[in-house]
ROMILUM-891915 format. One record per atom (N, C-alpha, C, O): residue in three letters; atom name; z, y, x. Coordinates in steps of 0.05 Angstrom, whole numbers, plus 5000, padded with zeros to 4 digits. Each point is the difference from the previous one (the first is absolute). Last residue first. Example, Ala and Ser with C-alpha at 12.3 -4.5 7.8 and 13.67 -1.06 7.14 Angstrom:
residuo_atomo_Z_Y_X
SER_N_5142_4955_5257 $
SER_CA_5001_5024_5016 $
SER_C_5014_5022_4985 $
SER_O_5004_5022_5010 $
ALA_N_4995_4863_4996 $
ALA_CA_5000_5024_4982 $
ALA_C_5000_5024_5018 $
ALA_O_5013_5000_5021 $
***
This chain:
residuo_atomo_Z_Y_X
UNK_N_4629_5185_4710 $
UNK_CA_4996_5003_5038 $
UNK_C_5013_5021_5006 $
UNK_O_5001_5007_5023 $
UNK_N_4983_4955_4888 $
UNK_CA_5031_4996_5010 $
UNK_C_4990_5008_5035 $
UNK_O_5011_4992_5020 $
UNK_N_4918_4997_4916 $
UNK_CA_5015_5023_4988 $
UNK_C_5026_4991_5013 $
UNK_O_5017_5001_4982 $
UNK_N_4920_4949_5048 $
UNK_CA_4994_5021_5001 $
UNK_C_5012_5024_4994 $
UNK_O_4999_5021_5012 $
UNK_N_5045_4871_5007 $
UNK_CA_4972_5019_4974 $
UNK_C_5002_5023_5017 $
UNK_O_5018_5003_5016 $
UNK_N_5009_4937_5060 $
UNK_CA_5015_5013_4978 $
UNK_C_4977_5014_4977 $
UNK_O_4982_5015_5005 $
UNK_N_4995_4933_5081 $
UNK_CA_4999_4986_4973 $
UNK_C_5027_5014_4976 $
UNK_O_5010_4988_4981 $
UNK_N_4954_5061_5104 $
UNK_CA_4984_4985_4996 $
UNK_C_5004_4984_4975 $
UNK_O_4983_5003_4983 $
UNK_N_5089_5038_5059 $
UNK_CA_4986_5028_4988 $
UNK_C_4974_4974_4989 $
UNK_O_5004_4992_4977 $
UNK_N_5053_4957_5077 $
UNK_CA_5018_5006_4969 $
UNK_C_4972_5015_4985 $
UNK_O_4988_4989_4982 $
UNK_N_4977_4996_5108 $
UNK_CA_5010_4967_4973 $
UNK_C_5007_5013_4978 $
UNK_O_4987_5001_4979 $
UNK_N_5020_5059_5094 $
UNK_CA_4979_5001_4988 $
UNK_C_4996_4973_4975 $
UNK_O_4998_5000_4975 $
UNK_N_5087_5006_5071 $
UNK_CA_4995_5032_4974 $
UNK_C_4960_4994_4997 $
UNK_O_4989_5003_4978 $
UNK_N_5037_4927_5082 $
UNK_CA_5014_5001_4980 $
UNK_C_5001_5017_4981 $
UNK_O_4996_4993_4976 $
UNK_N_4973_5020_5112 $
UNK_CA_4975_4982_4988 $
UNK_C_5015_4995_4970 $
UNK_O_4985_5005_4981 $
UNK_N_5062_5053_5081 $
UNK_CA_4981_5016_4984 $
UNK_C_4983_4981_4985 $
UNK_O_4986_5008_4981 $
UNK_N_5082_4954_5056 $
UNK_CA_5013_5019_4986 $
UNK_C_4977_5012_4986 $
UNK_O_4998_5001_4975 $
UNK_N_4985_4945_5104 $
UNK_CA_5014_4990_4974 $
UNK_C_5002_5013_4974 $
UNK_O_4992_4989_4979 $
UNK_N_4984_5055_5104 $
UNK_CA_4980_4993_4992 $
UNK_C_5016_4981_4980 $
UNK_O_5000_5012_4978 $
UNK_N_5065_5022_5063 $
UNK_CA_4980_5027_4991 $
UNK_C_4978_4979_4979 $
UNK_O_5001_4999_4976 $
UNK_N_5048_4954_5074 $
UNK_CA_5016_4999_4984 $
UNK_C_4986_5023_4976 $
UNK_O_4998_4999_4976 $
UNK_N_4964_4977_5111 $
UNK_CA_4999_4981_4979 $
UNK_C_5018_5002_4983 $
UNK_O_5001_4979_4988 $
UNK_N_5001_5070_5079 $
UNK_CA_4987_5012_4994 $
UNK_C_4988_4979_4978 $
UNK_O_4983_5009_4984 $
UNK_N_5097_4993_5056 $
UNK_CA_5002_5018_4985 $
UNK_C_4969_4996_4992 $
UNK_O_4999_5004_4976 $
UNK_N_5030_4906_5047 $
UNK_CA_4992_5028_5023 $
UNK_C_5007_5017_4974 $
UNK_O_5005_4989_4978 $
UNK_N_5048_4925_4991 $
UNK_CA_4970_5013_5016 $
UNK_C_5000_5016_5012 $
UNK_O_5021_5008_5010 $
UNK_N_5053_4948_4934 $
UNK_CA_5001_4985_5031 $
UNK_C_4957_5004_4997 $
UNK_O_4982_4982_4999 $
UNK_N_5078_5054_4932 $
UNK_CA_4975_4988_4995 $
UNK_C_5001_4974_5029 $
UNK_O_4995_4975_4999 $
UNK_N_5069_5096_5004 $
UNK_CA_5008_4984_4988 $
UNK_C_4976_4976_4991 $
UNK_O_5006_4976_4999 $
UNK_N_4974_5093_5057 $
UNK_CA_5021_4991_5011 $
UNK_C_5004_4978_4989 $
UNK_O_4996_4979_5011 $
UNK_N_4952_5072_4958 $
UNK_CA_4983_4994_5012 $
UNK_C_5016_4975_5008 $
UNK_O_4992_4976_4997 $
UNK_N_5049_5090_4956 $
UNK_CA_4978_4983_4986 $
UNK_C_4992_4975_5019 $
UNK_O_5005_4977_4993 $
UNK_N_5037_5096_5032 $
UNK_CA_5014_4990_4995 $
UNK_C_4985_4978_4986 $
UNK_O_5007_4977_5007 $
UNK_N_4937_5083_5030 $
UNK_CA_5013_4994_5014 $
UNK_C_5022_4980_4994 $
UNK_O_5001_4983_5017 $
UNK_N_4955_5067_4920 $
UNK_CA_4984_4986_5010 $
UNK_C_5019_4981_5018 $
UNK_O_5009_4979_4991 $
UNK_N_5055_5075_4946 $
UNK_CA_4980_4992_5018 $
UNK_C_4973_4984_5017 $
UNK_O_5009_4983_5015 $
UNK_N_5055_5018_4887 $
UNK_CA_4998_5001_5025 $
UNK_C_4979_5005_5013 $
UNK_O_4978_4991_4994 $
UNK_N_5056_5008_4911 $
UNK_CA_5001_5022_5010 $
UNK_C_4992_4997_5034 $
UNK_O_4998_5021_5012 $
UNK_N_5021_4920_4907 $
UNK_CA_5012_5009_5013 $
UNK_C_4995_5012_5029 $
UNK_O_5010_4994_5021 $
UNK_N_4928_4984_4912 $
UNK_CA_5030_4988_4987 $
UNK_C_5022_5008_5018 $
UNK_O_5021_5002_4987 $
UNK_N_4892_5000_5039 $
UNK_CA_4991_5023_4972 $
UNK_C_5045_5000_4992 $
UNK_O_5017_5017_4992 $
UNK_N_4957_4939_5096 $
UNK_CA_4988_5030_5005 $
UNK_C_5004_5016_4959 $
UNK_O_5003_5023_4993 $
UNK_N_5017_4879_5018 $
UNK_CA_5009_5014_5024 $
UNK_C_4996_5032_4998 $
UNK_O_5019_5015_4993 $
UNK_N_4929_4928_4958 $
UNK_CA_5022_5006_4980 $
UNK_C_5026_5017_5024 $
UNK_O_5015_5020_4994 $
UNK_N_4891_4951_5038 $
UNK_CA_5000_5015_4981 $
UNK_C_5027_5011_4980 $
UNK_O_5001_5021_4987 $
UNK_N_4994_4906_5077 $
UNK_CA_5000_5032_5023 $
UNK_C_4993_5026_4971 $
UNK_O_5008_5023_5000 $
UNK_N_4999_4885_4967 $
UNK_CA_5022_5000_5026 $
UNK_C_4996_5040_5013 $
UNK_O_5014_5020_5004 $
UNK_N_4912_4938_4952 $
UNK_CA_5025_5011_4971 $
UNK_C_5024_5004_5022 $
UNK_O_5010_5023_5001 $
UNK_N_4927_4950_5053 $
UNK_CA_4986_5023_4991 $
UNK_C_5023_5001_4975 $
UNK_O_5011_5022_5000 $
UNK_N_4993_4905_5041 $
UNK_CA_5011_5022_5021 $
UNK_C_4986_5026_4982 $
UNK_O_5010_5022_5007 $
UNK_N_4968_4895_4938 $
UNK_CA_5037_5002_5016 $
UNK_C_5006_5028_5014 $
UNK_O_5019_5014_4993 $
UNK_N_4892_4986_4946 $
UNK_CA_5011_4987_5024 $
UNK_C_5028_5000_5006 $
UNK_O_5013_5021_5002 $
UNK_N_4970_5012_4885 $
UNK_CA_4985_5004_5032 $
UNK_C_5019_4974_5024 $
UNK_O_5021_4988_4998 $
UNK_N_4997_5015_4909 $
UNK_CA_4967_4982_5015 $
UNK_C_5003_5009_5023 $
UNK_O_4997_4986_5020 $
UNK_N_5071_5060_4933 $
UNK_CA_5007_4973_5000 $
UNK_C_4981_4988_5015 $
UNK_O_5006_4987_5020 $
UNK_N_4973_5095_4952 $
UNK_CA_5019_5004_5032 $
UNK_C_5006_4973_5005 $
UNK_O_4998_4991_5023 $
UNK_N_4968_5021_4887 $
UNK_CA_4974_5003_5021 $
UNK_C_5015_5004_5032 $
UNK_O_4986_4996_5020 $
UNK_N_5066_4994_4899 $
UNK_CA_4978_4980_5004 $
UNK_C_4992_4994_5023 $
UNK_O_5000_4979_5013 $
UNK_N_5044_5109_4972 $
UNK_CA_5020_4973_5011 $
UNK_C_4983_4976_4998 $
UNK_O_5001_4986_5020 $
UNK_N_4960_5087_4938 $
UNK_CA_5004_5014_5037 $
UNK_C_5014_4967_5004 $
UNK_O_4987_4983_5013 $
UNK_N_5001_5017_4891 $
UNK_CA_4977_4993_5017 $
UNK_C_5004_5006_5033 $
UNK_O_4990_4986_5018 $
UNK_N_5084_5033_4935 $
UNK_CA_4990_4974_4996 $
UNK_C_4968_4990_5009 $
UNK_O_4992_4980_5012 $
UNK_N_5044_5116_4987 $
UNK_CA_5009_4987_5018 $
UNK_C_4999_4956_4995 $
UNK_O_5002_4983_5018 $
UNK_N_4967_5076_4918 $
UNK_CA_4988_5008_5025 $
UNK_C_5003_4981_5024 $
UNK_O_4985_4985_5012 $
UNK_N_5056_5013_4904 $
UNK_CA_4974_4986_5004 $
UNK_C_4994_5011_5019 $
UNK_O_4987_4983_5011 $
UNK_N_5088_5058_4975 $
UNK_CA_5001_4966_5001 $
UNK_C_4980_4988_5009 $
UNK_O_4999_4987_5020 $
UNK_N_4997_5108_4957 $
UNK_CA_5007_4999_5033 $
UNK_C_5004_4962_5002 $
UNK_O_4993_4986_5019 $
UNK_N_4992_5047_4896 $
UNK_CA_4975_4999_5012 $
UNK_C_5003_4994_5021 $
UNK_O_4984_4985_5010 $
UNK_N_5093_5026_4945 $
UNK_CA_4982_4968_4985 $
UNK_C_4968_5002_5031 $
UNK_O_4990_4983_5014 $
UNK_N_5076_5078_4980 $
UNK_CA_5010_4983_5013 $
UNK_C_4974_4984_4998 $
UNK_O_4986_4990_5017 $
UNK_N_4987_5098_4978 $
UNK_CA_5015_4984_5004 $
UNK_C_5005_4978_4997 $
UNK_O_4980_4986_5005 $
UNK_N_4990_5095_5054 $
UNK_CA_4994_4990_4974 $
UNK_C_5027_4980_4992 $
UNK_O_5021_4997_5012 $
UNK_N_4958_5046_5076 $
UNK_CA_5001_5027_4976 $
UNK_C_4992_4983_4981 $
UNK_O_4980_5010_4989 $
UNK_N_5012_4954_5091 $
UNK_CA_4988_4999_4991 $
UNK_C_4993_5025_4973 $
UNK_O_4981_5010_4988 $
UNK_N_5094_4962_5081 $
UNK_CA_4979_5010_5016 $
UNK_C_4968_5003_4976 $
UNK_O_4981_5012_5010 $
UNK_N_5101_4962_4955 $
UNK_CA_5007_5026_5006 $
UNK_C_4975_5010_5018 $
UNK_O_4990_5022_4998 $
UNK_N_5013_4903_4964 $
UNK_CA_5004_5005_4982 $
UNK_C_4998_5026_5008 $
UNK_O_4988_5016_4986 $
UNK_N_5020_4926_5074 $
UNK_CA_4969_4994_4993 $
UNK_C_4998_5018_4974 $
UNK_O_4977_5002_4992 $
UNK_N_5108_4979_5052 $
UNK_CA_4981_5019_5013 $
UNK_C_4979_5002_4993 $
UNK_O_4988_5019_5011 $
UNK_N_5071_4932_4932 $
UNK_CA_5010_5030_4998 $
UNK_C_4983_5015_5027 $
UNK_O_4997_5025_4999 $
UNK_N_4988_4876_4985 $
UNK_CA_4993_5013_4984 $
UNK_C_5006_5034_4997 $
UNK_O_4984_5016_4991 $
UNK_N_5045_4929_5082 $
UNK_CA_4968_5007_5004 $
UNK_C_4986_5004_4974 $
UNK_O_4976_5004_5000 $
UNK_N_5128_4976_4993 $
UNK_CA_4993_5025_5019 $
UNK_C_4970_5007_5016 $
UNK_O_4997_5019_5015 $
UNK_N_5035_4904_4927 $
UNK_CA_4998_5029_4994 $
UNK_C_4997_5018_5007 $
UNK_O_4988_5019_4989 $
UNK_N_4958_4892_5030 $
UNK_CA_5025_5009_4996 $
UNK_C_5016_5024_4990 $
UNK_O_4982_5017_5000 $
UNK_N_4937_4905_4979 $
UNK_CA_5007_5031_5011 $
UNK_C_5027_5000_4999 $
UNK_O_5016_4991_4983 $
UNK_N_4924_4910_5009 $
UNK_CA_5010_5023_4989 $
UNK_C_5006_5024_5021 $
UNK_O_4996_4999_5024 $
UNK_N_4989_4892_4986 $
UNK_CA_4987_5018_4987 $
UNK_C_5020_5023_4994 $
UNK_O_5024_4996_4996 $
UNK_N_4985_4914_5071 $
UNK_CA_5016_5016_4976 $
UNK_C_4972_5021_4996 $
UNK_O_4984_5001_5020 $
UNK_N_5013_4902_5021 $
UNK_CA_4998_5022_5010 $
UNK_C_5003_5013_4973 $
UNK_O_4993_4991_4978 $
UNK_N_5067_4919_5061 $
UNK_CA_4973_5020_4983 $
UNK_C_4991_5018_5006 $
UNK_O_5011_5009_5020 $
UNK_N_5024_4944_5065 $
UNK_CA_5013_5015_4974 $
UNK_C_4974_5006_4983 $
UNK_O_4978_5009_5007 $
UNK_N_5009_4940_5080 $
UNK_CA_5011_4994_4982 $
UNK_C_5009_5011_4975 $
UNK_O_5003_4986_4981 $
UNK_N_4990_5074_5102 $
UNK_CA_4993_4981_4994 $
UNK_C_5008_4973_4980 $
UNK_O_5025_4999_4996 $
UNK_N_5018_5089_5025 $
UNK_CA_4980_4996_4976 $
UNK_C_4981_4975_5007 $
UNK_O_4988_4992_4980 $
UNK_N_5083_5028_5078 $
UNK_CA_5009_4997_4979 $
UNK_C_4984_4998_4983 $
UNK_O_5005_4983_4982 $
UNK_N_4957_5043_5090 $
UNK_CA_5009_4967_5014 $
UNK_C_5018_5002_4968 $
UNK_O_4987_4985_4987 $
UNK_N_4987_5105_5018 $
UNK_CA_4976_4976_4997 $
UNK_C_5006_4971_5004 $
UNK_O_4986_4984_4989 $
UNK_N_5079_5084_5037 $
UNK_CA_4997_5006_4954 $
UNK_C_4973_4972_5005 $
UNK_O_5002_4978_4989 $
UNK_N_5032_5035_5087 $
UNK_CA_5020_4985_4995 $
UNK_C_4984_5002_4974 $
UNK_O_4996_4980_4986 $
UNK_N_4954_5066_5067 $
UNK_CA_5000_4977_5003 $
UNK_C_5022_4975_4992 $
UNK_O_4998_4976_5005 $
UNK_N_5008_5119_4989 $
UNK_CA_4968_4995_4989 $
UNK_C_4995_4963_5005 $
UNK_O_4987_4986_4985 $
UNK_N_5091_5059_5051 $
UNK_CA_4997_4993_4972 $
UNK_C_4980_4993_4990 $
UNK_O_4999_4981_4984 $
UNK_N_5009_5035_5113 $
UNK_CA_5007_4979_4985 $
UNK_C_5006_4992_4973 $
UNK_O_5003_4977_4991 $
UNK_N_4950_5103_5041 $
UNK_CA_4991_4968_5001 $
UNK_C_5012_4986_4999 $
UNK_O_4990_4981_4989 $
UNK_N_5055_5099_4994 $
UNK_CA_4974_4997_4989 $
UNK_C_4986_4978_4999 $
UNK_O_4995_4988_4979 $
UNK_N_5070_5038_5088 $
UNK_CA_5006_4990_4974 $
UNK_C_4988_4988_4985 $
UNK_O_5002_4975_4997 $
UNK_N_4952_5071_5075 $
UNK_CA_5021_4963_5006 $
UNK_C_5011_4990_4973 $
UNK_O_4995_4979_4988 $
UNK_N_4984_5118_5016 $
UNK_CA_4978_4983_4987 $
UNK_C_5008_4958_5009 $
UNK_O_5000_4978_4988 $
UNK_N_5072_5096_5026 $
UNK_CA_4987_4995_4970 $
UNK_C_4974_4981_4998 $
UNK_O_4997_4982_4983 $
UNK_N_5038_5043_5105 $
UNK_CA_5015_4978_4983 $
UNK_C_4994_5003_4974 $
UNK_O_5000_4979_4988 $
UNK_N_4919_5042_5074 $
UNK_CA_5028_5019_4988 $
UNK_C_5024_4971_4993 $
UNK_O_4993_4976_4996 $
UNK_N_4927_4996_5074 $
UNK_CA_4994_5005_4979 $
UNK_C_5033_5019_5000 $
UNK_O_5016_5001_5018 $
UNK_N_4994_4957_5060 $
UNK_CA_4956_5015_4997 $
UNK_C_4993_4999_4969 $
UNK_O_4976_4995_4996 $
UNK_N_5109_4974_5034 $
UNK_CA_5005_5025_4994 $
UNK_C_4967_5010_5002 $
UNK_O_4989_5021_4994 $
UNK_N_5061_4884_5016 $
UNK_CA_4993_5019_5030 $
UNK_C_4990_5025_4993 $
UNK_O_4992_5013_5020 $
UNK_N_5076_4910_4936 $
UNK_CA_4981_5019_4993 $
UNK_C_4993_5021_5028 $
UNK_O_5014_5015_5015 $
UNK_N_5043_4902_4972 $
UNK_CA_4985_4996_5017 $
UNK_C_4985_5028_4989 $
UNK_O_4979_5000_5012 $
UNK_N_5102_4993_4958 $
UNK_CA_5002_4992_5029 $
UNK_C_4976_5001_5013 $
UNK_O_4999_5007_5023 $
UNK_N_4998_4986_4880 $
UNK_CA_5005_5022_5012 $
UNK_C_5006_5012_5034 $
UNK_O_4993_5021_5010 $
UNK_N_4995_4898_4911 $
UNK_CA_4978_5001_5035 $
UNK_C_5004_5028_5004 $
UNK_O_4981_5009_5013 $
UNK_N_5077_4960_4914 $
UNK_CA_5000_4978_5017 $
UNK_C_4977_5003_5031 $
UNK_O_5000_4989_5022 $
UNK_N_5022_5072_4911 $
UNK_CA_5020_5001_5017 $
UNK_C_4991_4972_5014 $
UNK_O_5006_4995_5024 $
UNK_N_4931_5016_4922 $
UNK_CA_4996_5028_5013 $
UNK_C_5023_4994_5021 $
UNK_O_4995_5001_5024 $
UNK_N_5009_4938_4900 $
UNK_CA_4980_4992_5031 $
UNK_C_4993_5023_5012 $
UNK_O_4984_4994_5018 $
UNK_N_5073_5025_4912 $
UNK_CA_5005_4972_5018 $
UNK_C_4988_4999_5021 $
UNK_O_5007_5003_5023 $
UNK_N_4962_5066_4916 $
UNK_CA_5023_5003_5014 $
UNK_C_5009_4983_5016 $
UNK_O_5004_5006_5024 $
UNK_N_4935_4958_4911 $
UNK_CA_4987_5017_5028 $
UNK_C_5025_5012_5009 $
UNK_O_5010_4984_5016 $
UNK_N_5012_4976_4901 $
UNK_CA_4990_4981_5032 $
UNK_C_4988_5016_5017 $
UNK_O_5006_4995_5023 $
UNK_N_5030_5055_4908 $
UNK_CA_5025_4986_5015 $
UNK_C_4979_4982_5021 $
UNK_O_5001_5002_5024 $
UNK_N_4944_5034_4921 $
UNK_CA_5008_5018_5012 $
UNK_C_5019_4988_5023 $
UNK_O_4997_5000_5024 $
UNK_N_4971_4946_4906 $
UNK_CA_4978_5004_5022 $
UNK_C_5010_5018_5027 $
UNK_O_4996_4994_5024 $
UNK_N_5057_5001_4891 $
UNK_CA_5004_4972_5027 $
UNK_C_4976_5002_5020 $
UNK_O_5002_4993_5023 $
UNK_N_4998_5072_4901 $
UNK_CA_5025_5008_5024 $
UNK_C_5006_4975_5012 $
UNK_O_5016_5001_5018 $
UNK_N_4912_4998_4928 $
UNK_CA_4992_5013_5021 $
UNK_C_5026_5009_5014 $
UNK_O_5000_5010_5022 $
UNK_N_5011_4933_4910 $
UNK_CA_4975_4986_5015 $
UNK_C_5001_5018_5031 $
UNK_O_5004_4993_5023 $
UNK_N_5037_5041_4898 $
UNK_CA_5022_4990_5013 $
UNK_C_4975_4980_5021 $
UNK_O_5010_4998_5023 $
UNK_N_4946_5058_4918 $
UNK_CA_5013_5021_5016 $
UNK_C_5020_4973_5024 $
UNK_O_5000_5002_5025 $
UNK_N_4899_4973_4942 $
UNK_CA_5021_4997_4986 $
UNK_C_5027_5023_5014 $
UNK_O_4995_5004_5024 $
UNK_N_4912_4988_5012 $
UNK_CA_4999_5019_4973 $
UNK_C_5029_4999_4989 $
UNK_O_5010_5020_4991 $
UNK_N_4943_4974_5105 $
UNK_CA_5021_4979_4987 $
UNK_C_5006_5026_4975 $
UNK_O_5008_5023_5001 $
UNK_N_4938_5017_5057 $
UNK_CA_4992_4964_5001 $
UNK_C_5014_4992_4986 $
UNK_O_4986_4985_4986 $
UNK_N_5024_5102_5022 $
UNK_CA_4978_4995_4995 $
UNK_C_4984_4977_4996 $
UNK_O_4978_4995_4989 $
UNK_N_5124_5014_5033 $
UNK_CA_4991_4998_4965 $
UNK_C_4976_5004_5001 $
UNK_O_4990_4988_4981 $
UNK_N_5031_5020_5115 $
UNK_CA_5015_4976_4990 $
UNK_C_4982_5000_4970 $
UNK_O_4978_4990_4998 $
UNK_N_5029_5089_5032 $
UNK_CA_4975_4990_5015 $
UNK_C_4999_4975_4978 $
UNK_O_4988_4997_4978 $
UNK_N_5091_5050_5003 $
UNK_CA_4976_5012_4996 $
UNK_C_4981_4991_5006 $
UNK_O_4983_5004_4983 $
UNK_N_5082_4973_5070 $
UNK_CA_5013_4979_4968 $
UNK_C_4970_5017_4980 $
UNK_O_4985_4984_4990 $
UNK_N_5028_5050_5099 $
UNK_CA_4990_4968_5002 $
UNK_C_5001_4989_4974 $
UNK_O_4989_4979_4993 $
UNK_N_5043_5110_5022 $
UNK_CA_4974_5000_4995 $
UNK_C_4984_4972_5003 $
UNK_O_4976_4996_4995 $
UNK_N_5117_5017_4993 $
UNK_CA_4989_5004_4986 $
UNK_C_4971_5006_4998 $
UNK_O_4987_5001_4980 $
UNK_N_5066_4972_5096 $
UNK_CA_5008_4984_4967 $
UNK_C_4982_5010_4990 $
UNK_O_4979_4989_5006 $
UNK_N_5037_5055_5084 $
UNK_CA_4972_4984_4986 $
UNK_C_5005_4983_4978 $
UNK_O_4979_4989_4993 $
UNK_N_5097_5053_5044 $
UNK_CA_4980_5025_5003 $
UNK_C_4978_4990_4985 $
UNK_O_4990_5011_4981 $
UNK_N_5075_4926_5026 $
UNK_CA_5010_5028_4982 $
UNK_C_4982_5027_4997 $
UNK_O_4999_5017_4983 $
UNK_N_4986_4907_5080 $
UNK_CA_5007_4989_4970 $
UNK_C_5003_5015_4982 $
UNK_O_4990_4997_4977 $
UNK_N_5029_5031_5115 $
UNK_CA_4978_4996_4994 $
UNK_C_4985_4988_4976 $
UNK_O_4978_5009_4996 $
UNK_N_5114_4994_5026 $
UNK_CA_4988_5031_4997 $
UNK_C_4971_4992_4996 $
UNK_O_4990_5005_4978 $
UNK_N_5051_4920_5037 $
UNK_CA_5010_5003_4977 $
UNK_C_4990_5030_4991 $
UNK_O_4994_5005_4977 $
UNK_N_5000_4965_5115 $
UNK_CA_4978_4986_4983 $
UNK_C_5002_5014_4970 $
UNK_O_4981_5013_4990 $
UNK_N_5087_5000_5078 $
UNK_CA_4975_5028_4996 $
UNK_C_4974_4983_4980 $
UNK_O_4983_5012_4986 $
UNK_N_5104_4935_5043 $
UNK_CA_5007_5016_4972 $
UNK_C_4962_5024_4998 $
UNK_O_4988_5009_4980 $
UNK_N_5032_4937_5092 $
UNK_CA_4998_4987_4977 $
UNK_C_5000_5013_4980 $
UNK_O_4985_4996_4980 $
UNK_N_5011_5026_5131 $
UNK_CA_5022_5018_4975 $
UNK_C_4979_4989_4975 $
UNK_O_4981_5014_4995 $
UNK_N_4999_4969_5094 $
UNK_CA_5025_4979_4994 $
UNK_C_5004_5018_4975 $
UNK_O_5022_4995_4989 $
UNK_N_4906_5032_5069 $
UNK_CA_5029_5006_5016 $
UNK_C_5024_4989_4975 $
UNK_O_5022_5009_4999 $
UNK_N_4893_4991_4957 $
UNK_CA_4995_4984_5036 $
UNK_C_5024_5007_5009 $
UNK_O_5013_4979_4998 $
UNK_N_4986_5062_4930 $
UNK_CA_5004_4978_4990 $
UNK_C_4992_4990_5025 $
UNK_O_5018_4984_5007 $
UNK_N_4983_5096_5003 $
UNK_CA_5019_4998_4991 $
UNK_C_5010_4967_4998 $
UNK_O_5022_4990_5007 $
UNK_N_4891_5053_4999 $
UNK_CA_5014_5002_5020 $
UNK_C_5019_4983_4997 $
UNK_O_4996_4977_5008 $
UNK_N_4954_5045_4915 $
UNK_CA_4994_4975_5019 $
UNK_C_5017_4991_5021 $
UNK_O_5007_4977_5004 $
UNK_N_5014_5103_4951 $
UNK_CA_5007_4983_4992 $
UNK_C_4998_4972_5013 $
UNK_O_5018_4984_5006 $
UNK_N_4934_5085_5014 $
UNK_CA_5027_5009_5018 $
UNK_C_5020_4976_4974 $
UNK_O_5022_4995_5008 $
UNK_N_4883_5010_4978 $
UNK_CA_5006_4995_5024 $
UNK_C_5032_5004_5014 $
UNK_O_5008_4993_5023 $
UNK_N_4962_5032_4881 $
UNK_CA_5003_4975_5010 $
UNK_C_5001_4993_5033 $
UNK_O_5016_4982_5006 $
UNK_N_5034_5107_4965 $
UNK_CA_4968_4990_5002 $
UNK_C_5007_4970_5003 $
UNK_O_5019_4991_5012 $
UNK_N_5063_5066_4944 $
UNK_CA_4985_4988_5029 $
UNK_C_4974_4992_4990 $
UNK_O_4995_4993_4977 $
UNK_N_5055_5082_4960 $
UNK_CA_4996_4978_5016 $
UNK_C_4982_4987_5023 $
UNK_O_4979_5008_5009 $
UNK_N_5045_5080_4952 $
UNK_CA_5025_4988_4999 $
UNK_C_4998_4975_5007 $
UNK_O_5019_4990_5012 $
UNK_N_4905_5062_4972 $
UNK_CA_5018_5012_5032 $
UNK_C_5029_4985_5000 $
UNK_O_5015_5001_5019 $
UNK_N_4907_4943_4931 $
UNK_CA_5009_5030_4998 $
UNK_C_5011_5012_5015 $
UNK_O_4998_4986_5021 $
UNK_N_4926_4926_5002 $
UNK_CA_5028_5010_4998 $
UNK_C_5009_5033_4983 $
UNK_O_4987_5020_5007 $
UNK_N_4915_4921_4982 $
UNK_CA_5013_5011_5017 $
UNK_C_5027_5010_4988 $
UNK_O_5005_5009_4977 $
UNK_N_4938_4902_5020 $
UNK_CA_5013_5019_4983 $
UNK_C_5013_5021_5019 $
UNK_O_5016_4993_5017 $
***
């Protein structure tokens, strides 16, 4: 996340917290809360589910922070360890069905229709993202769901950029491939 002119870059935070200052974690929490708790609900549908998913990755972020050697962003580090806290939590858990609201109001808006139709849409899109391979829905919802970089992707996926590329594209071809005709 890049800093505003009023605030510190994660690295000058990072800093901070190696030279003993505890409290810079807490900035950092504050900067990435919300786009981890966003990631977080792609996996974990229930809201209070996904603010303990959240709270545990924070944990174990402060808990191996000491050791972060910085060859990925601190967002995408984040990133994986949520991705990996929301999945170690869904093991065992039913698996929930349904939309949330806020991928009914983009599907609604990116589509110019409505609701009812943008529903079904997106119910078949969410089916069909559900089958796909682990790393390929992983690097697919990365890049469509929040916005990241190959690069950050890659990072968080733990691949080359250039397997994250090829993931990504073998996935939109899957989706475009078994979506009806009239929804391409």
């Amino acid at each position: 996340m890049a800093a505003t002119p009023n605030e510190p870059t994660d690295d000058e935070i990072l800093a901070r917290y190696r030279d003993g200052d505890r409290g810079a974690f807490d900035e950092l929490v504050r900067l990435h809360r919300p786009a981890v708790v966003q990631m977080v609900r792609r996996y974990v549908k229930n809201a209070a589910d996904a603010e303990d998913v959240t709270q545990q990755s924070f944990v174990r972020a402060y808990e191996h922070l000491a050791t972060f050697r910085g060859e990925a962003s601190i967002r995408s580090w984040l990133f994986r360890i949520s991705i990996h806290s929301a999945l170690s939590f869904l093991r065992g858990q039913p698996r929930e069905e349904g939309m949330e609201v806020d991928d009914i109001a983009a599907f609604t808006s990116s589509l110019d229709t409505s609701k009812l139709v943008a529903s079904e849409v997106w119910a078949q899109v969410a089916a069909l993202i559900a089958v796909l391979p682990a790393k390929q829905r992983l690097v697919l919802e990365l890049r469509l769901f929040h916005e990241l970089s190959f690069a950050e992707v890659a990072a968080i996926a733990d691949c080359t950029e250039e397997a994250a590329r090829g993931n990504y594209h073998l996935a939109v071809k899957k989706l475009k491939d078994k979506l009806p005709s009239g929804r391409r």
